[in-house]
C-alpha positions as CSV (number, residue, x, y, z in Angstrom):
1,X,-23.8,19.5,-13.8
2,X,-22.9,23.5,-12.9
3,X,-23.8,24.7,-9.3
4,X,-24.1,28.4,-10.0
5,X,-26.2,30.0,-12.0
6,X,-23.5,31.9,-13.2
7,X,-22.2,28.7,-14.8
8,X,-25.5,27.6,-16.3
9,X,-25.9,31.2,-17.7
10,X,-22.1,30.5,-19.4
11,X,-23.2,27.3,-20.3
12,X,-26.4,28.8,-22.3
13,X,-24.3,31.5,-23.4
14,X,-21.7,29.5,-24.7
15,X,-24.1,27.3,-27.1
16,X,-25.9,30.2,-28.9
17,X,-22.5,31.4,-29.6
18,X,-21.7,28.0,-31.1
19,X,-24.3,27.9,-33.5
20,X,-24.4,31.1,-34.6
21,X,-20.7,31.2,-35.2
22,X,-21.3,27.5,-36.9
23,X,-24.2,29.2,-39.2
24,X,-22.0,32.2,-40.5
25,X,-18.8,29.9,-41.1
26,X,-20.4,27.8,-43.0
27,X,-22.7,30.6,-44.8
28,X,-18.8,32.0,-45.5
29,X,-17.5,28.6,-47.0
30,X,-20.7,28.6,-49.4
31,X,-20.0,31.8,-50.6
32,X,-16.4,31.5,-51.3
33,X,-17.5,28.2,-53.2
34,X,-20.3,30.1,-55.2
35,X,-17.6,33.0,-56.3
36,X,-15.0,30.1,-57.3
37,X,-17.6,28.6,-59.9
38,X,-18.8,31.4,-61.2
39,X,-17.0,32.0,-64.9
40,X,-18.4,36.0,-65.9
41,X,-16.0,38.6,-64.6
42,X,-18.3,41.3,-63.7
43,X,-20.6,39.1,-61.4
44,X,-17.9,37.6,-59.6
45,X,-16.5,40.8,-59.3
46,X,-19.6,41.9,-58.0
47,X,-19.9,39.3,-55.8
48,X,-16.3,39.3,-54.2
49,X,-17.1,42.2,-53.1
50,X,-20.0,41.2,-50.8
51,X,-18.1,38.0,-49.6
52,X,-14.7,39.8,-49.0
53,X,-16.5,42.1,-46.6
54,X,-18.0,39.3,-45.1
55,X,-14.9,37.3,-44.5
56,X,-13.4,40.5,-42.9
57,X,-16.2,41.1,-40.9
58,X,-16.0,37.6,-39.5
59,X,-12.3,37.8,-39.4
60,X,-12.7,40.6,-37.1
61,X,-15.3,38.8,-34.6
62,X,-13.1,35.6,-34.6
63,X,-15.7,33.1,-35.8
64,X,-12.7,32.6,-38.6
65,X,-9.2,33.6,-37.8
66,X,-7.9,37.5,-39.5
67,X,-5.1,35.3,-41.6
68,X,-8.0,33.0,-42.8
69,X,-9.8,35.6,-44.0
70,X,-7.1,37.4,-45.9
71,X,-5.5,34.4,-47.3
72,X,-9.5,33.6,-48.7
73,X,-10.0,37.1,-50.1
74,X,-6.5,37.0,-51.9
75,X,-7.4,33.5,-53.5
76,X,-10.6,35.0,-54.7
77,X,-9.0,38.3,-56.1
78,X,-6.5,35.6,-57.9
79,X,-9.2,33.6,-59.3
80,X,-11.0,36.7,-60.7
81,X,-8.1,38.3,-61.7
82,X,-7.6,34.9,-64.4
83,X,-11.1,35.7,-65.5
84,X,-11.3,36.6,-69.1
């Protein structure tokens, strides 16, 4: 077990970034599944708009890596684009 309280406070620090980095990686994943199904160009387009920024946002934080995130958003445009 840490000594310092400097360590413990790391320690603490270090698992409430864990989770909360865990929450909005997966809260990302379900969102790029929900625009994938979705089938009516204007929602999805609606929607890829909300998750792009929220892919970027987390891209910039490094919860998910910048490349991640761009390679996501492009797949999205691409499946959107195919949209009729």
């Amino acid at each position: 077990m840490a000594n310092h309280k400097s360590s413990l406070k790391r320690i603490r620090q270090a698992e409430k970034r864990r989770l909360e980095n865990r929450y909005w990686a997966k809260t990302a994943r379900n969102a790029v599944r929900r625009v994938r199904k979705m089938t009516d160009k204007a929602e999805a387009t609606e929607a890829y708009n909300k998750v792009s920024a929220l892919l970027q946002r987390l891209g910039r934080k490094n919860i998910i890596s910048k490349n991640k995130a761009s390679n996501l958003c492009s797949g999205l445009a691409l499946h959107i684009n195919k949209l009729a």
